[in-house]
N, C-alpha and C positions, 0 to 999 in steps of 0.2 A: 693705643693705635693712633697714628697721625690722619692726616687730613688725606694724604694719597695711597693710604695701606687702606683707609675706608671706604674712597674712591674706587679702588678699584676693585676689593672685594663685593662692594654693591654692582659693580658694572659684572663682576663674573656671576652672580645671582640673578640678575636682568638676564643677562644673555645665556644661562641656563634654562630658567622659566619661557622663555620666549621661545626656544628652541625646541621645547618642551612644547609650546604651543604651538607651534608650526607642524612639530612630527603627528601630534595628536587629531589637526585637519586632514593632513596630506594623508596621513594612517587611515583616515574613515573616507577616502576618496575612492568609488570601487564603479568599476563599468556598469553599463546598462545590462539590466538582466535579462538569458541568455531565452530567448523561446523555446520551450522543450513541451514534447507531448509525451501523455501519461505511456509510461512502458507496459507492454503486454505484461499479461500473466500468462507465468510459463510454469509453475512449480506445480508440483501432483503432494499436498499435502494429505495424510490419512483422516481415516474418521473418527479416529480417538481422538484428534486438534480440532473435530468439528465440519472436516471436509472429507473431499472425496478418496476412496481405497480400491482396489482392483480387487473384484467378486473371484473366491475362490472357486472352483470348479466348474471354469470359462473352458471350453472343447482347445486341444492343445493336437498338434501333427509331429507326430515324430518321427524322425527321421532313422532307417536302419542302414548297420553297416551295410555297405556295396557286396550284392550276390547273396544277401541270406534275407530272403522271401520278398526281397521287394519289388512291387510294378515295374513298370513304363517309370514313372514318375520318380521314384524312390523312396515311395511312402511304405508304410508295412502292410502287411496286408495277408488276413488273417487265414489261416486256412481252415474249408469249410468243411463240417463233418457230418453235412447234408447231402445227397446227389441234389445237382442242379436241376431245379425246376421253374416253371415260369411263376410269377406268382400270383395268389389269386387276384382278379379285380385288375390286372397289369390292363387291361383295355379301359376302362374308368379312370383307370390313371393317364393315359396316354390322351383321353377324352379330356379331362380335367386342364392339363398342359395346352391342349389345342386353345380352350376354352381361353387361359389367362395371355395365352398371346392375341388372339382378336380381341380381349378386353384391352390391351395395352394397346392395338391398332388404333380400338377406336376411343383411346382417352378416357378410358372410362376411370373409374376412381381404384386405386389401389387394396390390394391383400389388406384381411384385418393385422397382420402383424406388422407391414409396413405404415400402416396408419397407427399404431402404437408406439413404433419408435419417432415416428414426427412428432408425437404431441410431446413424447419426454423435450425429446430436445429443444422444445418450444413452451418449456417451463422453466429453458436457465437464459436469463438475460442479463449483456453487458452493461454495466454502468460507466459514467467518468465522473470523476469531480467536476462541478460546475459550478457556475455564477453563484455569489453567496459563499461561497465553502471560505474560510479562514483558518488561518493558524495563529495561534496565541502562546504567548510566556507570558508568566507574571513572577513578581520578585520584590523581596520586602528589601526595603535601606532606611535609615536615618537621613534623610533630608533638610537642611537645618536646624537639626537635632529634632525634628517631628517626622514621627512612623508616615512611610509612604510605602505603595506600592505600586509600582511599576510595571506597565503593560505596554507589551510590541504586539503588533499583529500586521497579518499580510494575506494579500489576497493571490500569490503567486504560489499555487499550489495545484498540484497535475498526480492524479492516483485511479485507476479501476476497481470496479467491484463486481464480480460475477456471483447473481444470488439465482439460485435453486427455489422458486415458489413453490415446489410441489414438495421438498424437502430442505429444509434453511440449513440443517447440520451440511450439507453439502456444497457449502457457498462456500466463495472464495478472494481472497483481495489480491492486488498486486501492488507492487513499490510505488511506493509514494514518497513525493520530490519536494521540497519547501526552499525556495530562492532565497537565501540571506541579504543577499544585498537589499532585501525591498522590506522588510522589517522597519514598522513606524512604529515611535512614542508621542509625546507630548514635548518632547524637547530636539530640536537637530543638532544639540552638542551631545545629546546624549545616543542619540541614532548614528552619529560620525566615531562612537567609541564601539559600538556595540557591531557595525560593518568592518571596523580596521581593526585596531588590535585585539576586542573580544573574540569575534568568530571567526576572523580574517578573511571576509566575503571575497576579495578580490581572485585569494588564490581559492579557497573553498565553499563553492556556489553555493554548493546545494545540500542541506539538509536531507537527510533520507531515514524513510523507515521501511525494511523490509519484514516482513510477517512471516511468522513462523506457522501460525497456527491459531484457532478460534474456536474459543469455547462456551458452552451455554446457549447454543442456539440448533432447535427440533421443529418438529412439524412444515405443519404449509404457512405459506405466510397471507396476512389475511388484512385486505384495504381497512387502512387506519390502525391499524395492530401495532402497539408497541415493544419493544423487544430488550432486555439487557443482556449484554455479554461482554469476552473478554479475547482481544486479540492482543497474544504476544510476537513479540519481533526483533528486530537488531535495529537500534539508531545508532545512526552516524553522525556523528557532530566534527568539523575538520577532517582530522585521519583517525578518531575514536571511537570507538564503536563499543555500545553496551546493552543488552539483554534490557526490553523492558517490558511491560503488560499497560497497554491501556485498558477502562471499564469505558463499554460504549452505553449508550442509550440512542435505541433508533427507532422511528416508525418507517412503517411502507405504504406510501401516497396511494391512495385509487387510481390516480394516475402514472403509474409505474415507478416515481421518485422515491431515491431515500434518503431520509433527514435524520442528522441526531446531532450528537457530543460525542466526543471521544477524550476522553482526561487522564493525565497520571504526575506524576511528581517524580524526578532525577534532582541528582546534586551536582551543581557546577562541579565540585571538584573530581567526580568522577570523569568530567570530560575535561579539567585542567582548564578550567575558562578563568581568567581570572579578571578581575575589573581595574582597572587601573586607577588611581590615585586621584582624587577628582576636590575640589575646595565644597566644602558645605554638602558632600558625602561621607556615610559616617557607616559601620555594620553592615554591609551585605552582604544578607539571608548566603545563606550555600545551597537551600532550596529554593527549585524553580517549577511552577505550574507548567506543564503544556497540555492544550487544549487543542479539539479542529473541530471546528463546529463545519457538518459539511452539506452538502447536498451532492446529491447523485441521481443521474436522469441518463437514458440513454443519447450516444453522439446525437448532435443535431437539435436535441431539444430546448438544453442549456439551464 
């Protein structure tokens, strides 16, 4: 090879690589992340996943065809094979009624069955993620030919938890958001591959994990009490979406907060992540840790 065939095959090798390096910045270059707050829960999971089911044998109105036996209204309505009489105690009764509307004039305190349903409903309380809460990967590679393991974490994470104290099997999460673009390591060459071409932050913000279902969790829940269990769900990574199970470990603060882990293990190539070609990177894992270390507090408390 002459002196101008080496020439210039060295200049098309420079100006590969360099281009190579240019795309590999501008590829980890991703907007500022976007503010979002955590989504309601809306799903009616059963109580075989650990939540709540509709009690069989709830009073039902049916409705009959038009002109066969039905009221005013169009309800059924049965015919009696009594003669009509008044019944006994009907003035007690009418006594009784007087009685709960001057109690309701003047303020007084509510029926014992109305004061039964306030207390249920005042044993299930909203949670959000807050201050503290984290999401973590971790990921083994050869690093100049020495085992390393590498860890992202982010504090850009928005999820509800509505927990049942009087019954925990009855608690419930809602979707939970993780911002990609805001993912740190120890390196920003290695944070500008893992926003662009890994995840592709720019076009796919947001991590998600929606819950299917939760299991291993009974009774009441009791300040300082620790609890383990198991919510499965769908994450979404880009546009792939894959069935996964984390194992939680939580306690429940005396003061209404709840803290734990939540951990499980996926494999990059179930979501087609692939790592791109990097000098003095060598074997990376196909396993990946994901962790959310969280706290949950009611709005406002933080």
């Amino acid at each position: 090879m002459n002196r101008r065939a080496l020439v210039g095959a060295l200049a098309v090798v420079v100006a590969a690589a360099l281009a190579g390096v240019i795309w590999f910045f501008v590829a980890g270059n991703v907007g500022d992340p976007t503010p979002v707050t955590a989504p309601p829960i809306t799903s009616e999971p059963t109580a075989t996943t650990g939540m709540t089911e509709t009690t069989a044998g709830d009073p039902v109105t049916t409705a009959a065809p038009e002109g066969e036996g039905t009221g005013g209204d169009g309800e059924t309505e049965v015919p009696s094979t009594e003669p009509a009489a008044e019944p006994s105690g009907a003035g007690e009764t009418q006594e009784a009624i007087e009685d709960e509307e001057s109690q309701k004039e003047a303020g007084e305190a509510p029926e014992e069955e109305a004061v039964e349903e306030q207390v249920e409903s005042a044993d299930v309380v909203e949670l959000e993620l807050s201050g503290g809460t984290e999401a973590r990967f971790s990921i083994y590679e050869d690093l100049r030919g020495e085992p390393f393991t590498v860890v992202g974490v982010t504090t850009e994470v928005v999820g509800r938890v509505r927990v049942d104290t009087a019954d925990l099997s009855r608690s419930q999460m809602g979707e939970i958001l993780i911002n990609a673009r805001t993912f740190a390591t120890d390196s920003s060459n290695r944070d500008r591959a893992i926003r662009g071409p890994i995840l592709a932050a720019e076009q796919y913000e947001f991590i998600t994990f929606r819950p299917t279902g939760i299991t291993g969790l009974s009774g009441a829940a009791e300040a300082g009490g620790e609890y383990s269990f198991s919510v499965a769900g769908d994450l979404t990574v880009r546009e792939i979406t894959r069935a996964v199970t984390f194992e939680v470990v939580a306690r429940w603060d005396a003061d209404g907060r709840l803290q734990g882990l939540a951990s499980t293990t996926v494999l990059r190539s179930d979501f087609e992540l692939g790592v791109p070609s990097v000098p003095f990177v060598a074997n990376v894992a196909d396993e990946v840790g994901l962790e959310l270390a969280f706290t949950a507090a009611a709005a406002g408390l933080g």
